[in-house]
N, C-alpha and C positions, 0 to 999 in steps of 0.2 A: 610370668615371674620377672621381677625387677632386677635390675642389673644393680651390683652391692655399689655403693658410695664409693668413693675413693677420691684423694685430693693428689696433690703436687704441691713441692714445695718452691713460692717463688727464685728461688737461686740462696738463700742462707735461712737460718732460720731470725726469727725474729722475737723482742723482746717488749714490755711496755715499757719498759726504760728507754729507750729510743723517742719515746711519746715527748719526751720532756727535754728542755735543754739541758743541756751536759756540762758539768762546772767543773772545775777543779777543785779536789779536796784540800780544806783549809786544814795545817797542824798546827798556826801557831799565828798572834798577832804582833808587831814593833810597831809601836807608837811614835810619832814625831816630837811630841812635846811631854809636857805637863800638865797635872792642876792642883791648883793652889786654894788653900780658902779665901772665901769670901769675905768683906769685911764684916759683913752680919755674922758668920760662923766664927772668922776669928774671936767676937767678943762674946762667945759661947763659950765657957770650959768645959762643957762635958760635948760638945763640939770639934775643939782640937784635940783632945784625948782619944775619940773615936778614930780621926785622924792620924794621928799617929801612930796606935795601936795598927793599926793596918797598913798603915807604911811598911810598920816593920816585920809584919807578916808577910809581905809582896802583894795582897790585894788588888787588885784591880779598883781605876777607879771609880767605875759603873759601882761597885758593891761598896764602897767605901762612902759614895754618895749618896746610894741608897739606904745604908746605916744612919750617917746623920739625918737624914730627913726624916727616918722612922722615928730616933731618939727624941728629936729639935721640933722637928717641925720646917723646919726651915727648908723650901723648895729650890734652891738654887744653895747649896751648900760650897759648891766647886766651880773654878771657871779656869779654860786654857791657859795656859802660859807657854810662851814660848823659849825654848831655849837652846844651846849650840850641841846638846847629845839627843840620843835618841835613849826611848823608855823603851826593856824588855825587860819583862817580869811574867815569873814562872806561872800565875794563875791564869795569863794569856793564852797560854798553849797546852794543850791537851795530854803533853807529856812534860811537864815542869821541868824535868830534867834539861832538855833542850836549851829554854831562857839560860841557863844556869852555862852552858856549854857556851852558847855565843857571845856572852859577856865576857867568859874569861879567855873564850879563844883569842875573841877579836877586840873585846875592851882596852882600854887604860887610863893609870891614874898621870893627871897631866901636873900634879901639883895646884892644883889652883881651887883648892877646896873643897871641890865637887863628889871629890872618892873616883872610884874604878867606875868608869863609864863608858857606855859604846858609843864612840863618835865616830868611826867610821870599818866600814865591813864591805866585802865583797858579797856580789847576788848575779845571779845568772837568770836567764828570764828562760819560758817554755817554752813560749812562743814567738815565731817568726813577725805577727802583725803585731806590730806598736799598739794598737787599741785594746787586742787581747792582754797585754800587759801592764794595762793603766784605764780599767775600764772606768768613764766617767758620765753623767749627769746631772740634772739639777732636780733639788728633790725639796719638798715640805714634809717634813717629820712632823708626829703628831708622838704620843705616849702607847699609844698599842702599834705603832709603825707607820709606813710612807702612807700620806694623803693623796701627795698630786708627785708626776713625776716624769720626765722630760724623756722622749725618745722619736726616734727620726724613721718616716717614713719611708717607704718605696721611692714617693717623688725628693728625699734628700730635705725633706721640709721637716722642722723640728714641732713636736705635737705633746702637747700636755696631756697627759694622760691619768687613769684611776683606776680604782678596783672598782668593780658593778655592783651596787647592794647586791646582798643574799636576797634568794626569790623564796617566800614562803610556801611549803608545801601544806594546801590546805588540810588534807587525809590525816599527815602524820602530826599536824599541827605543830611543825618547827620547820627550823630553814631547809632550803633542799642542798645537801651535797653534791657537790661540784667537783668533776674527775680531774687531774691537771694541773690543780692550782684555782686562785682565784682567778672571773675572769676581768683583762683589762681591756677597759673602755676609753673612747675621748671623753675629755672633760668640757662639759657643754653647760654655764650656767649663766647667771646674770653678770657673773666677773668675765668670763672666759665664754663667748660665743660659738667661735671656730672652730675652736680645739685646739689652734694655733699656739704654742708656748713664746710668747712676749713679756718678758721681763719688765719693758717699758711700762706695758697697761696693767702687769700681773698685782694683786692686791698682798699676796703673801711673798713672794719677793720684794715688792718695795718696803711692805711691811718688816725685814729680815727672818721672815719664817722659812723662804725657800731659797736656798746657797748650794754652792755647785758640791756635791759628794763626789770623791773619788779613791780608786785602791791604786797600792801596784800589787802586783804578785810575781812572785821570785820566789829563789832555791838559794839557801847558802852554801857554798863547798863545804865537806867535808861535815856537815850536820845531816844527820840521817834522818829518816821519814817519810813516810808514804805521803806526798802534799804538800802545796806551795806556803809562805809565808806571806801574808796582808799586810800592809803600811796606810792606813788610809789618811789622804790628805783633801784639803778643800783650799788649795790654791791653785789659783787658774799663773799662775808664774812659775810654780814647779812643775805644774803638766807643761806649759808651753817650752821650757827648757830642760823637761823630759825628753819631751817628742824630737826636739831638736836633736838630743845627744843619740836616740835612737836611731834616728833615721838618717843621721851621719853614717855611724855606723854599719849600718844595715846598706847602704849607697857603697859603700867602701867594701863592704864584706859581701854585698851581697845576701847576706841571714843577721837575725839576732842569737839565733839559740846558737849556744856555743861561744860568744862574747862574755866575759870577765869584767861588769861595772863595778867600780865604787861607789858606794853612796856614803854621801856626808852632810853637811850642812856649812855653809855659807852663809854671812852676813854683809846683805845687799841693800842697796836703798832704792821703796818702791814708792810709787804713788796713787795713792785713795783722794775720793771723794770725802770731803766731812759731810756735817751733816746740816752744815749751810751752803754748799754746793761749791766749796772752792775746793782746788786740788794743793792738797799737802804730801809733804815727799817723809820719809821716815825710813829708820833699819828695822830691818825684820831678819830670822834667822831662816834660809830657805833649805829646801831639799837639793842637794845635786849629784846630778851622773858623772861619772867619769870612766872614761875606758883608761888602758896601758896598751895600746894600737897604736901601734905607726904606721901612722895612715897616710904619708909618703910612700912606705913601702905599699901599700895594699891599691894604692892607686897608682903604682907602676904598671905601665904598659908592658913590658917586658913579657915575651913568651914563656918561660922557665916554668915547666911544671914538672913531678916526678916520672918517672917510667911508670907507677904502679898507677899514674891519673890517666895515662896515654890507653894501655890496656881499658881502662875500663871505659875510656872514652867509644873506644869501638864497639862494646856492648851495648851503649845508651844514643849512639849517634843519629839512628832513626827518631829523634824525640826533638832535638836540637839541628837538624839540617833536613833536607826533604830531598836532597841527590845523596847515591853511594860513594863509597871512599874507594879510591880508586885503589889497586895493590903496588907495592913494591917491586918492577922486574929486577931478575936477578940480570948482572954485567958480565959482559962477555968476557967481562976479562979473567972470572976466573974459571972458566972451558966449559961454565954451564946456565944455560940458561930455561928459566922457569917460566911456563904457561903460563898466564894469570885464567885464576880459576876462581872470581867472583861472583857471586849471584848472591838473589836475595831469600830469606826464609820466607814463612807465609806472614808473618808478623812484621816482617820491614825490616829487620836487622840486618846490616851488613854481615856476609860470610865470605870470608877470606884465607883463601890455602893457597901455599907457599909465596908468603909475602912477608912471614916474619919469620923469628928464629921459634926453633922447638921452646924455647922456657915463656919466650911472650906467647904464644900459642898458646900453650898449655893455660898462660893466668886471664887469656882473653877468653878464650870456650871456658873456663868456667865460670865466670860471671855471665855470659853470654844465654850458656843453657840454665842457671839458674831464672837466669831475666824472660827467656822463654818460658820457663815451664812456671811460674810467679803470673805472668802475663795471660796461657790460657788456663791456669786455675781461677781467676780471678776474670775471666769471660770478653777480657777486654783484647780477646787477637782478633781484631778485626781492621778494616781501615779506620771505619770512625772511630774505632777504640785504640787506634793511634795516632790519628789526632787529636783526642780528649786527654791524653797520656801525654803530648806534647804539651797542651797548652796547660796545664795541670801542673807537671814540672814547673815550668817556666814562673807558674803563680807562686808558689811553695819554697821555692828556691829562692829563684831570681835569676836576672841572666844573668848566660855564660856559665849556668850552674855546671854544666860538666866538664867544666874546664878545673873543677875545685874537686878533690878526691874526696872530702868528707860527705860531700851536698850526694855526688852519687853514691856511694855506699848509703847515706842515708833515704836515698830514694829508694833502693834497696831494702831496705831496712821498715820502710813504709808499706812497700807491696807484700811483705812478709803478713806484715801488722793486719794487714787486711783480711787475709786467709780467713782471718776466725769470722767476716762479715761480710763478704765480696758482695752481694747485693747492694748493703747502705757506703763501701767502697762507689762503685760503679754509679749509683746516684751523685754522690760528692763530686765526683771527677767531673762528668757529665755537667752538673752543677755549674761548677770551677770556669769548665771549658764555655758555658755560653756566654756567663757574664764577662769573659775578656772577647768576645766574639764581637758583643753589641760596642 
């Protein structure tokens, strides 16, 4: 007789959603600019009528576009315009309401004929890495979506890429379904050999079919929603002095999440190519970041951190130093003096008795045994699993993170989050940990 089946479960359970990248839910889009009619549309009247009508509905301009072209005919009814506000309107966002909120929270009318408009508004980003916050490419749009589309390798080398024709299933006699997603391939043809993406040789960039696509994605205070907010821009001068104000910041603070930008717009003078090949200089209306940091202060050397940072520095100080912290003897001078009675637990944390007062005591064991018992629910008390946990902080944070009271509590805060997944936790880290090894 056969012994009955039975399994084990690898350490969490697991889901098909994990199969797929993980995005952040979108509730709402702001637009940088405008668009205007075309000359051909303009000399249409039942062309600007459509137009207008849906201006004053708040329409989007995708359906306002796609109106006139069903009425007209006319294939290019609308083109960008640039201008010094930014566009929110309500049929962007999935709860209309919203638009409506941040217009009047953050808007105003400047007098200058435009009406109530949002020129400039606070956004807080999610994310610690700059890229996750302004994810960008170069892409060829087509009318059913991306043809060809730019992404960077293992070896750091940038590679033009595609969807794979559907494979026809001969039996059912239609395409065969594909679990996943569609899949992407290099793009290998008589333009594009390599797969290499070159600008230089490419036929639909030199062409202007293929231009760099980009978002940010942000949270605005005090507007509610489950999900971030899109801006999507295609200037490589607002990402580059994106990145800039980022990573200022981020050097200064150490994190992005938790920084306060403005965005606004600025008019700068850049320089293009025409299309006789000489360089002309011109004003354009740009995107920019602005923190309220004083980033004198933030780049002071100065020790000065609170008592409640000191505490919790001694719970997490196996992550950030690889020797113990020695204790505090007590002085002879007042008739008594204290054993130092340190050792360490099985997980590396420093343990410390009679080296502090009763109330630090008290706020350090309990961070302390939280951080133990966080650490062997989540499988990671081991040696390597402290130093996977070391070099893991350090990435997430940044150094000297636990010198900052908010970055540990939020490390905290992390190994909590984890519980519900310690498995796809302990890969991540793991992860984390080799690529700052190499």
């Amino acid at each position: 007789m056969h012994a009955p089946i039975t399994y084990s479960e690898p350490g969490g359970r697991r889901s098909l959603l994990e199969e797929r990248p993980m995005r952040p839910p979108i509730i709402g889009k702001i637009r940088p600019g405008i668009k205007v009619l075309t000359k051909a549309a303009r000399d249409r009247l039942e062309a600007v009528k459509i137009h207008d009508a849906g201006l004053a509905r708040g329409d989007s301009f995708e359906r306002i576009e796609g109106d006139i072209t069903r009425a007209t005919g006319i294939k290019t009814p609308l083109v960008p315009k640039n201008v010094p506000w930014f566009t929110c309107r309500a049929s962007d966002f999935a709860n209309p309401a919203l638009a409506e909120d941040i217009v009047q929270r953050y808007g105003e009318d400047r007098n200058d004929g435009n009406g109530h408009r949002l020129w400039r508004f606070p956004v807080v980003f999610a994310f610690d890495d700059w890229l996750s916050n302004m994810p960008n490419q170069l892409v060829a749009w087509t009318k059913s979506g991306r043809q060809y589309f730019s992404e960077y390798g293992r070896d750091g080398r940038r590679y033009c890429k595609m969807y794979a024709p559907p494979v026809r299933d001969a039996r059912a006699n239609r395409a065969k379904r594909t679990w996943g997603g569609r899949t992407v391939i290099l793009r290998q043809d008589n333009d594009i050999h390599d797969g290499l993406c070159d600008p230089q040789e490419c036929p639909q960039y030199q062409g202007g079919h293929c231009n760099l696509s980009a978002s940010f994605f942000f949270a605005i205070p005090h507007i509610s929603g489950l999900g971030l907010i899109e801006m999507p821009t295609t200037s490589i001068y607002v990402l580059q002095k994106a990145h800039a104000a980022m990573q200022t910041v981020a050097m200064a603070r150490g994190r992005l999440v938790g920084a306060k930008f403005w965005m606004s717009k600025q008019e700068l003078e850049i320089s293009r190519i025409d299309d006789t090949g000489k360089p002309v200089r011109q004003m354009q209306w740009l995107i920019t970041l602005d923190a309220e940091i004083d980033i004198a202060a933030l780049l002071d050397g100065s020790d000065r951190r609170p008592p409640a940072l000191e505490m919790a520095e001694q719970a997490v100080s196996m992550l950030e130093e690889d020797r113990e912290v020695p204790p505090d003897h007590g002085s002879a001078d007042d008739g008594t003096i204290e054993a130092p009675q340190t050792g360490m637990s099985e997980s590396g944390v420093v343990q410390s008795a009679g080296s502090m007062r009763p109330s630090d005591t008290a706020g350090t064991e309990d961070l302390e045994s939280e951080y133990l018992d966080l650490v062997k629910r989540l499988g990671l008390n081991s040696e390597d699993g402290a130093r996977q946990l070391k070099a893991y902080a350090a990435a997430t944070f940044g150094r000297g993170w636990s010198k900052r009271e908010q970055d540990v509590r939020g490390f905290l805060a992390q190994l909590r989050t984890a519980l519900a997944n310690p498995a796809a936790f302990r890969e991540q880290v793991a992860a984390i940990a080799a690529d700052t090894a190499t």
